[in-house]
C-alpha positions as CSV (number, residue, x, y, z in Angstrom):
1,X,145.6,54.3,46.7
2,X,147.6,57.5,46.3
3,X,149.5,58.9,49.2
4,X,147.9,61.7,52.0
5,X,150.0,63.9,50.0
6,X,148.3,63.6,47.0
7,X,145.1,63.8,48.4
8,X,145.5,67.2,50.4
9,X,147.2,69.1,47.7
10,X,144.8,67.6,45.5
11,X,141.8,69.6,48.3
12,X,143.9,72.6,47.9
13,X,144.4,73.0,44.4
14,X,140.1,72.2,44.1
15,X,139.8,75.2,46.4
16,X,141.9,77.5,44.5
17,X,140.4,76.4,41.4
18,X,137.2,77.4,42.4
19,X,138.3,81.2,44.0
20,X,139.9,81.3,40.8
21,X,136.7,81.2,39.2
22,X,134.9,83.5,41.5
23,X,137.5,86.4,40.4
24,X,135.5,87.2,37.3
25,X,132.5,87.3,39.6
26,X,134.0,89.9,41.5
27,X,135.6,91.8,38.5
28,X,131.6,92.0,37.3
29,X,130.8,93.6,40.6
30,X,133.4,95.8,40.6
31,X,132.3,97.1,37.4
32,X,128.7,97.7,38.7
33,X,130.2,99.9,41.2
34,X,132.4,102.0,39.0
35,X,129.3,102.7,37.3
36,X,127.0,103.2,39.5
37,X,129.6,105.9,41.3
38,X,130.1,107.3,37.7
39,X,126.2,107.6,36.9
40,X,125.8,109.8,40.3
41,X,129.0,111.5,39.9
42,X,127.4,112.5,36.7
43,X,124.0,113.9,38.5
44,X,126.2,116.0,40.5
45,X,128.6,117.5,37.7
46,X,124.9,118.4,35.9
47,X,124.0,120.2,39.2
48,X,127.7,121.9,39.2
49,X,127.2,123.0,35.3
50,X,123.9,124.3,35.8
51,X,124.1,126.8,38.9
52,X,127.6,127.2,39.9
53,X,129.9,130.0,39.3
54,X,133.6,129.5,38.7
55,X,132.7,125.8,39.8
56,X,131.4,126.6,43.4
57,X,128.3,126.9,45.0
58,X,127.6,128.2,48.6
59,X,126.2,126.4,51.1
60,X,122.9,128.8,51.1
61,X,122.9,128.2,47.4
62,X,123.0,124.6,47.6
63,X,120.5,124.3,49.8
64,X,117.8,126.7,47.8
65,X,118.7,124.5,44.4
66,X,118.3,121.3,46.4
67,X,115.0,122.2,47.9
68,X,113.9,123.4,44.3
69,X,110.8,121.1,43.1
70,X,112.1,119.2,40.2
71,X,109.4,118.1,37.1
72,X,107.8,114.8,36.9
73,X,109.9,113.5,34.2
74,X,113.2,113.6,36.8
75,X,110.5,110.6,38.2
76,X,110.0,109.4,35.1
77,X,113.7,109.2,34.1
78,X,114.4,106.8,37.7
79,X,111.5,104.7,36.8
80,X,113.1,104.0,33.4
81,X,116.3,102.7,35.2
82,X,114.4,100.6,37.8
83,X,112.2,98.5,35.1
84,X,115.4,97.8,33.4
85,X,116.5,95.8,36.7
86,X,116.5,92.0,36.5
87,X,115.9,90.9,39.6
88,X,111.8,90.8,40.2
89,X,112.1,91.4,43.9
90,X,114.2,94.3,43.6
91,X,112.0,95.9,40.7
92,X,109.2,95.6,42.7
93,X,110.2,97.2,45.9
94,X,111.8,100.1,43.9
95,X,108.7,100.7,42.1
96,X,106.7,100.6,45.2
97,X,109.0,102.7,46.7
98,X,109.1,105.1,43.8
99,X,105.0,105.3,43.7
100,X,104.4,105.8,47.2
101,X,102.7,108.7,49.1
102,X,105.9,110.3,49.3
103,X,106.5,111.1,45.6
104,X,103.0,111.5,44.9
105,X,103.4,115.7,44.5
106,X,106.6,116.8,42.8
107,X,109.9,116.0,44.3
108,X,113.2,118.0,44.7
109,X,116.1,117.9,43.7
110,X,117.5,116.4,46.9
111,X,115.1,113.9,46.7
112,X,115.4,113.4,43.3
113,X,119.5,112.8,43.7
114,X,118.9,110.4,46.7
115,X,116.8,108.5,45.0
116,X,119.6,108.0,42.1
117,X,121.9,107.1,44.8
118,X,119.2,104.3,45.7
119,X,118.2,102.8,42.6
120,X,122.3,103.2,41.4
121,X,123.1,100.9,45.2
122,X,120.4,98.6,44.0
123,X,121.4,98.1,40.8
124,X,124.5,97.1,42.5
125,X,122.9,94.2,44.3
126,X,121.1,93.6,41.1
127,X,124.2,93.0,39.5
128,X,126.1,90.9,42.4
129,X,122.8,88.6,43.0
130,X,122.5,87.4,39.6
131,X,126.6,87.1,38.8
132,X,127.2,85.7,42.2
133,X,124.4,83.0,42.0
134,X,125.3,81.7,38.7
135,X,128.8,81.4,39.5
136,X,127.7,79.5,42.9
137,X,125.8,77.0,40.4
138,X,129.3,76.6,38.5
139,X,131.1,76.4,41.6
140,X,128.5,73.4,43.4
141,X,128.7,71.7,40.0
142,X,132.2,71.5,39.5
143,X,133.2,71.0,43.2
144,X,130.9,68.2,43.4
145,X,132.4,66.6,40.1
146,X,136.0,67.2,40.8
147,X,136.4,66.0,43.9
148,X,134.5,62.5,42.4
149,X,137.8,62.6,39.6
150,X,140.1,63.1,42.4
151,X,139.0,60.1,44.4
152,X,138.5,58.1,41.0
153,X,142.1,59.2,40.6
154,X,143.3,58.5,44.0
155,X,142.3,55.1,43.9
156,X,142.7,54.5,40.5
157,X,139.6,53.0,39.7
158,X,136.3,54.6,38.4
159,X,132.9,53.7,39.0
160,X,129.4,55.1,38.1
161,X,127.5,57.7,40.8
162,X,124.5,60.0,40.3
163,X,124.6,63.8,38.9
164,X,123.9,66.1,41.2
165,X,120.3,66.6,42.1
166,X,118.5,70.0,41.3
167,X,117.0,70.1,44.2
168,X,120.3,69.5,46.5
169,X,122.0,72.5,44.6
170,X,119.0,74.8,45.8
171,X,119.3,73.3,48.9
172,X,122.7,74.5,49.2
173,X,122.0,77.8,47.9
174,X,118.7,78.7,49.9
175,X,120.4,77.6,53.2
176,X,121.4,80.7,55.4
177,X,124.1,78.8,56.8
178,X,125.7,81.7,58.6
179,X,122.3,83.0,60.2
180,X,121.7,85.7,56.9
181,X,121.6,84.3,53.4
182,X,123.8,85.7,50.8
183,X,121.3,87.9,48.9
184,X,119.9,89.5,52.9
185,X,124.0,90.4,53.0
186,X,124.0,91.6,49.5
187,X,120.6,94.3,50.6
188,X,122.6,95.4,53.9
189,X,125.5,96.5,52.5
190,X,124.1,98.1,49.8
191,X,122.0,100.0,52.0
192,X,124.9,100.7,54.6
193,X,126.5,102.1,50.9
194,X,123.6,104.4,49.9
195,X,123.1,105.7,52.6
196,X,126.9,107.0,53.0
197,X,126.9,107.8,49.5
198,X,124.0,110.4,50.4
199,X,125.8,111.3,53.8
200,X,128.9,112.5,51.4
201,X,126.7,114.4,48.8
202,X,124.3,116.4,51.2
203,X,127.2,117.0,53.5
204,X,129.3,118.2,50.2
205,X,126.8,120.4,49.7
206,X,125.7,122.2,52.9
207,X,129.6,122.5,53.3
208,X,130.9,124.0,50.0
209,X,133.0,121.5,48.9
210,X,133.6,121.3,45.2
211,X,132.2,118.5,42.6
212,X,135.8,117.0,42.9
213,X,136.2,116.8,46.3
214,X,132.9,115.0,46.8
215,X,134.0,112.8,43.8
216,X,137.1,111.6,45.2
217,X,134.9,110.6,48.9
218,X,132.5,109.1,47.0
219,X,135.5,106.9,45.3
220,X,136.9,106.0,48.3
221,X,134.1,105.0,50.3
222,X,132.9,103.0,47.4
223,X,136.3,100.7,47.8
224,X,134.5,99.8,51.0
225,X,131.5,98.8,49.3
226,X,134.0,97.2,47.1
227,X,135.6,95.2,49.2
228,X,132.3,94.0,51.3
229,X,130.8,92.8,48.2
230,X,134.5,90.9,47.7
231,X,134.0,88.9,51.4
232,X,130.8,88.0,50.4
233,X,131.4,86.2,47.4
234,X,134.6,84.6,48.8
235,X,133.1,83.7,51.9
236,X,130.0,82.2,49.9
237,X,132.4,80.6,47.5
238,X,134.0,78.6,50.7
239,X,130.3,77.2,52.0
240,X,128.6,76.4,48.3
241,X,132.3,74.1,47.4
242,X,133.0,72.4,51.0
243,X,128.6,71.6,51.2
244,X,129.1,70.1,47.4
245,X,132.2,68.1,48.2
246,X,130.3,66.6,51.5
247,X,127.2,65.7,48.9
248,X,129.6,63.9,46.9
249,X,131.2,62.3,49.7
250,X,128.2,61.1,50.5
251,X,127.5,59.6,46.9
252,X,130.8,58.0,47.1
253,X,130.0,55.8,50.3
254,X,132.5,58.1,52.0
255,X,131.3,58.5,55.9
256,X,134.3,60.9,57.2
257,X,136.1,63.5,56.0
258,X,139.6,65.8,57.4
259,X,139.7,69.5,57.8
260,X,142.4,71.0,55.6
261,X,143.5,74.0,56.8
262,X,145.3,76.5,54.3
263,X,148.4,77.0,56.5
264,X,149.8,80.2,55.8
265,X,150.6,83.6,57.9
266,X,146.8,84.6,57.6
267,X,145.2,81.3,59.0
268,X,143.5,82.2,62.0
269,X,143.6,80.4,65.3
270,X,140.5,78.4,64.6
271,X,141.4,77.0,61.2
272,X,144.9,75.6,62.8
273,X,143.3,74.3,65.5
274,X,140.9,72.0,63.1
275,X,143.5,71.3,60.6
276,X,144.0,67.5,59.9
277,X,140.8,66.2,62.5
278,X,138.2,63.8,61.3
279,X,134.5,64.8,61.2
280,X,131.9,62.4,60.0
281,X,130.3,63.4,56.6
282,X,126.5,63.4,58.0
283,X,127.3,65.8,60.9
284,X,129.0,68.0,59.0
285,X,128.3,71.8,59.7
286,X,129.6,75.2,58.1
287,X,131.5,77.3,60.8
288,X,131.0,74.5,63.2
289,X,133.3,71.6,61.4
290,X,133.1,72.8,58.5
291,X,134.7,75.7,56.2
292,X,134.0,78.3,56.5
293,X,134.4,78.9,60.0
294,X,135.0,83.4,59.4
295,X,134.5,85.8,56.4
296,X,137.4,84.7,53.5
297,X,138.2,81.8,55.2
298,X,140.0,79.2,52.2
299,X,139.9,76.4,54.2
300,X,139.0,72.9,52.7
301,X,138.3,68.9,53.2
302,X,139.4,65.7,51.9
303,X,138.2,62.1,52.0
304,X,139.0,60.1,54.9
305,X,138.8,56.1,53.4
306,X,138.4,53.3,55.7
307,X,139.7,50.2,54.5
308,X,136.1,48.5,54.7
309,X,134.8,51.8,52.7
310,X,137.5,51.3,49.8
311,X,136.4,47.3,49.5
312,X,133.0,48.6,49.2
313,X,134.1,50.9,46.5
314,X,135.9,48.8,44.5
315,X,133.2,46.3,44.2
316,X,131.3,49.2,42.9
317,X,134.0,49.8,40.4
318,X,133.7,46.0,38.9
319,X,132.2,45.6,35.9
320,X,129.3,42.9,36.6
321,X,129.8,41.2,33.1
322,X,133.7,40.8,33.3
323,X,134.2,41.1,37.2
324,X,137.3,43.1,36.0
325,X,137.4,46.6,38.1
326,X,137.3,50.3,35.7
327,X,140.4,51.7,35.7
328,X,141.3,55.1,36.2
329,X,144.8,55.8,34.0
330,X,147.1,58.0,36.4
331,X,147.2,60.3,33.5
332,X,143.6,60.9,32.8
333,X,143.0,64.7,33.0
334,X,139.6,66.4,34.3
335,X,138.0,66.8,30.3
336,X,138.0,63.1,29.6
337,X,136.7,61.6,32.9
338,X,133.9,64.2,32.9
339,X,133.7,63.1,29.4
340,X,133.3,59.4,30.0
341,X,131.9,59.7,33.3
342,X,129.0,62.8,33.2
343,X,128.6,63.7,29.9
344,X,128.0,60.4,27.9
345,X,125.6,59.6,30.9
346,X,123.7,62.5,31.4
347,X,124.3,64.4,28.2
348,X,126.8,67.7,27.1
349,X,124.3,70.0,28.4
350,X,123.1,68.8,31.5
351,X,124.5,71.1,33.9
352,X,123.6,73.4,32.0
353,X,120.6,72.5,31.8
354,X,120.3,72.3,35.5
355,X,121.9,75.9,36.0
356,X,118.8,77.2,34.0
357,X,115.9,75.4,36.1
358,X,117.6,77.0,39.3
359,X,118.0,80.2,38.0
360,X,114.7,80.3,36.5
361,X,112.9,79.0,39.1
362,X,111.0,82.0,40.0
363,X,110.1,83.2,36.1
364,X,109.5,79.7,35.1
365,X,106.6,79.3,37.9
366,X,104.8,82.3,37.0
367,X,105.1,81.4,32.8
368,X,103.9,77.9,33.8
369,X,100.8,80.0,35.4
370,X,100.5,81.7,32.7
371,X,100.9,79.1,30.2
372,X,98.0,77.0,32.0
373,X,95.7,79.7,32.0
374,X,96.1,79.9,27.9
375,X,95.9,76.0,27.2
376,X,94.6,74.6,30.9
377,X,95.5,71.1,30.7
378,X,97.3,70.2,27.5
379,X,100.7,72.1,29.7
380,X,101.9,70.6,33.1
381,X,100.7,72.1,36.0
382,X,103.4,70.8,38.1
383,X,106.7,73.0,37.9
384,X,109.1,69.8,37.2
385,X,107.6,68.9,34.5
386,X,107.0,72.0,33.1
387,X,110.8,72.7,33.2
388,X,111.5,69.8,31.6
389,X,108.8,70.6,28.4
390,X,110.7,74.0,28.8
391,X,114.3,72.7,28.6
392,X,114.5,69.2,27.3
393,X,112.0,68.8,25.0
394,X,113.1,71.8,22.7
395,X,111.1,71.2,19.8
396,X,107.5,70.8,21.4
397,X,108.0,73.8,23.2
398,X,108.9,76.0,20.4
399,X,105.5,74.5,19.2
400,X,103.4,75.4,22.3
401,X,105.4,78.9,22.1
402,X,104.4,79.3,18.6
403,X,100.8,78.5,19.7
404,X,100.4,80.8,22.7
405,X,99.7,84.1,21.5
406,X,96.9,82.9,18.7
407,X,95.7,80.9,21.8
408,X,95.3,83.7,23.8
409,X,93.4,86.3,21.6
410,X,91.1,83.5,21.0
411,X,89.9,83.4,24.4
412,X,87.4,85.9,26.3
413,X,88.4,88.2,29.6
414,X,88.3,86.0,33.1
415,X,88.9,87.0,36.3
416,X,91.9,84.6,36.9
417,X,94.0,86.7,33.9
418,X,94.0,89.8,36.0
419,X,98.2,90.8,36.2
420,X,99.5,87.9,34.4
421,X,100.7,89.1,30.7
422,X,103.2,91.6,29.4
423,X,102.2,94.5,27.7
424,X,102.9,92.7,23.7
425,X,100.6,90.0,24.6
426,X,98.0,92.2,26.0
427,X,97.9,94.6,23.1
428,X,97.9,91.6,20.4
429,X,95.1,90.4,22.5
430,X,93.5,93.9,22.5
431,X,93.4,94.2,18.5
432,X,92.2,91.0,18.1
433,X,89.0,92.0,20.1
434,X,88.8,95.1,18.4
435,X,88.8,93.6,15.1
436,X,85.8,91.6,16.0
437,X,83.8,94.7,17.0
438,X,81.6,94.9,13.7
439,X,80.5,91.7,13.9
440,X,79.4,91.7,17.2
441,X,77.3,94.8,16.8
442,X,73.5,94.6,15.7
443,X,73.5,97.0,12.6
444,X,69.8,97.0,12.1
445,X,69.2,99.0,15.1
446,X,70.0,103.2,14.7
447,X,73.4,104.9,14.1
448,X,73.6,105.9,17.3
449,X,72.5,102.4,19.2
450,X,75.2,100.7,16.9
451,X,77.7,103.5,18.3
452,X,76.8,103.1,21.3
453,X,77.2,99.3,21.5
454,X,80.3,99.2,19.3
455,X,82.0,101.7,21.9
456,X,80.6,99.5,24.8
457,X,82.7,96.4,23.5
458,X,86.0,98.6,22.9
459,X,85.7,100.3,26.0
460,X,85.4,96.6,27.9
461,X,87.7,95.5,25.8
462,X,90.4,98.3,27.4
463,X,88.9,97.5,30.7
464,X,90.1,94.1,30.6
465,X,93.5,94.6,28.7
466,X,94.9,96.9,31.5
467,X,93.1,94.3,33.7
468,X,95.8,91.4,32.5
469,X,98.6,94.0,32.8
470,X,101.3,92.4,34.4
471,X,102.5,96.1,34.9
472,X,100.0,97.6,37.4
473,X,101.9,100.5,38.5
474,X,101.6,101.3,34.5
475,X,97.8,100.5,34.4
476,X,97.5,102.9,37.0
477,X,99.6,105.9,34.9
478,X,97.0,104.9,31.9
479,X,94.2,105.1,33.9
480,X,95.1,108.4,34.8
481,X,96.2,109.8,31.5
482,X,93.8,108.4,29.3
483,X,90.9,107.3,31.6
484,X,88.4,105.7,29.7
485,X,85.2,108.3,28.9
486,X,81.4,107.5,29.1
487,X,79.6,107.1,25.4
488,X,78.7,111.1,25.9
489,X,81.9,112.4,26.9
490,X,83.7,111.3,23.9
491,X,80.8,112.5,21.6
492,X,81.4,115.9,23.3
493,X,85.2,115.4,23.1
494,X,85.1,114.8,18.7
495,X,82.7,117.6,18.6
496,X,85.1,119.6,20.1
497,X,88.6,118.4,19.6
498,X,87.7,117.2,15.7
499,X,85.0,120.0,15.2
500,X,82.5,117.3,14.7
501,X,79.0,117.3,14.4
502,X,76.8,115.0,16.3
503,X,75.9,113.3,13.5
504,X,79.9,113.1,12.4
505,X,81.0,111.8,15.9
506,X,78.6,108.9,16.2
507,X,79.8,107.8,12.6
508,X,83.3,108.6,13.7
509,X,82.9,106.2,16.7
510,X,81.4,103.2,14.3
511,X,84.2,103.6,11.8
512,X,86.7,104.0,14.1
513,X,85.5,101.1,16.6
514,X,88.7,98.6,15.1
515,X,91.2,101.1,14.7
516,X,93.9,101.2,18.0
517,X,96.4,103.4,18.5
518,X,98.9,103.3,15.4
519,X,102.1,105.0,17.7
520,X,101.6,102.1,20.5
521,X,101.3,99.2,18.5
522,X,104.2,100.6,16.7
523,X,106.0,100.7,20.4
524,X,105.2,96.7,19.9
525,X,106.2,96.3,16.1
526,X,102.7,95.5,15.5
527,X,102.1,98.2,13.1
């Protein structure tokens, strides 16, 4: 067995390895700021351009253009950036927030810039919740595996352990081990950050101050934002690699573990004081025993082996047909064990694999909703499995996939479809209704009976598409600006609009009864 040298250089190096890899994280967050500051710095050049003279504006002048009622499409414009967010919880409470009493009449200007300010903060968090959890993933992954290798190679004999459970890496990441979980810490701050942004621009205003003055505060104060967002992921970087490393300790038989302190002029009180004491493995507890005890603590563990733990292991290690023990060569690097050890037992892409299922979560639950209203029971109804159809059995589900759509227009309006399918499936689904209009209708009765029912189908027929809108803050702009007319407004609207006769406009509505919108299904390449 390799000396304590070895094996607390061995924790350290692990530890940097992983920061190492959280660095791009936080050069992708970094980015998200620079742009979001850049986007608003933008709103308030155009503002600048517009009414200033000689590049100034007075504080009375400001405030009359800021309190100026801006068109709907300003709305319209911040609506397009919020849909483009990925994260679902976000998206939502921005639309909400976005279609709420407050913005029902016009807004101005003012209102119109915070509101960029917002959505540009939010798109921040957008940004550093979705970077920041994958890279957590990679981190709990690889922490968990190379700190396996390291004891292989330690005690310089392999033997076989389990991968890494699914639902111990969500564990991990759901657990708000320092009273707020990272995404609640994510929100604050960019909260604390829009809301000094808007401090900086209103103040700029009321007080004179030039569009580069207030673009050099808004800079600077975003370096604070900068540098929260940093503490976070470090911080979280700490917790997700130490909680791994204890779950492998415990898959190794390993029942204690020693704190390993990075000793250095910025290790705090605290982290000296624990450096080099034994802890057992099942009572082990982030900022209690456990890194990290503060914000960017770097602080790490390493096995502690008892000599009945290490007999156990190596009768673990013997191979039960030769009784000779696997060897680990002192020269084995990281690829090949993980090689031998993960990937020709579990496969090349099961962490990724695994990485998708967590990430996915969320989505996956509400396409396996969807998925079992189109083909009930013929698709799992239980998540697991359905994410295993999704991810390991590749070729029948590119066959349901194929399936689903065709599925779906073949099947009547129900109450448990309402807000479950995107706008593509609901307009295929929509034409394939329509098309079966004239064969539906009764075409011995009168002209005007057959218009009459054929417009009765297509107008349930748009009923129950915007019904099965997932987008319901959309559904709600359509009912609004193309509400759906009774059988005697739209003959009144083709006499009028098309200078129709009667006659004309009950013919119009027969032969036009499977026609949609060309410009729409175009939107959908379905022209």
């Amino acid at each position: 067995m390799k000396n304590n040298k070895y094996w607390a250089n061995r924790a350290k190096e692990r530890m940097n390895d992983y920061h190492r890899n959280s660095d791009k994280t936080i050069r992708l967050i970094t980015k998200a700021y620079d742009k979001a500051i850049k986007d608003i710095e933008k709103e308030i050049q155009k503002i600048f351009n517009k009414f200033a003279k000689d590049g100034e504006l007075s504080p009375e002048e400001a405030r009359k253009i800021l309190n100026e009622k801006v068109s709907s499409k300003e709305l319209d414009e911040i609506r397009g950036i919020v849909y483009t967010t990925e994260n679902e919880e976000i998206k939502r409470y921005l639309i909400s927030r976005l279609n709420g009493p407050a913005y029902k009449a016009r807004m101005t200007r003012l209102e119109a810039l915070k509101e960029r300010v917002y959505v540009g903060c939010k798109r921040i968090a957008d940004v550093e919740i979705q970077a920041s959890e994958r890279q957590y993933i990679d981190t709990i992954n690889q922490a968990y595996y190379s700190n396996i290798f390291d004891i292989h190679k330690g005690l310089g004999i392999g033997f076989d352990f389990a991968a890494i459970p699914t639902k111990t890496i969500e564990q991990i990441l759901k657990n708000p081990w320092s009273g707020k979980h990272f995404s609640k810490r994510i929100w604050k701050n960019t909260d604390i950050l829009a809301e000094k942004l808007t401090e900086i621009i209103t103040g700029g205003f009321m007080s004179g101050k030039s569009y580069y003055k207030m673009a050099k505060e808004l800079e600077e104060y975003a370096e604070y934002g900068k540098y929260a967002a940093m503490r976070v992921v470090r911080t979280e970087t700490t917790y997700m690699a130490n909680m791994a490393e204890i779950e492998s300790y415990k898959e190794c038989g390993i029942g204690k573990y020693i704190y390993v302190a990075t000793l250095d002029l910025r290790t705090c009180k605290t982290c000296q004081e624990l450096d080099r004491k034994v802890f057992e493995v099942s009572k082990a507890e982030p900022g209690k025993n456990l890194p990290p005890m503060h914000p960017n603590c770097r602080c790490t563990t390493r096995s502690y082996i008892s000599e009945e733990e290490l007999a156990k292991i190596k009768r673990r290690a013997r191979d039960p047909k030769t009784g000779k023990a696997y060897l680990v060569p002192g020269d084995m690097n990281y690829k090949d064990w993980y090689r031998k050890y993960v990937v020709d037992k579990y496969g090349q892409d099961q962490a990724e694999v695994m990485k998708k299922k967590i990430l996915n979560k969320a989505s996956d639950k509400k396409q396996c909703e969807k998925y079992k209203l189109i083909f009930g029971d013929k698709i799992p109804s239980n998540l697991d499995d359905f994410q295993e159809l999704k991810y390991n059995n590749v070729k029948e589900w590119e066959d349901v996939k194929a399936k689903k759509q065709e599925t779906l227009n073949s099947l009547d309006y129900r109450d448990d479809f309402f807000g479950m399918f995107g706008n593509k499936e609901v307009r295929e689904w929509y034409i394939a209704h329509c098309n079966d209009i004239h064969d539906l209708i009764d075409n011995t009765k009168s002209l005007e009976n057959q218009a009459r029912e054929s417009y009765a189908l297509r107008s349930k027929y748009k009923l129950e598409a915007r019904k099965m809108m997932k987008d319901q803050e959309g559904r709600k702009c359509l009912d609004e600006t193309r509400p759906i007319l009774t059988f005697d407004d739209l003959i009144t609207d083709k006499m009028g609009r098309k200078d129709m006769t009667r006659d004309e406009a009950i013919r119009d509505i027969i032969g036009t009864a499977k026609k949609t919108n060309k410009e729409v299904n175009k939107k959908f390449n379905l022209d």
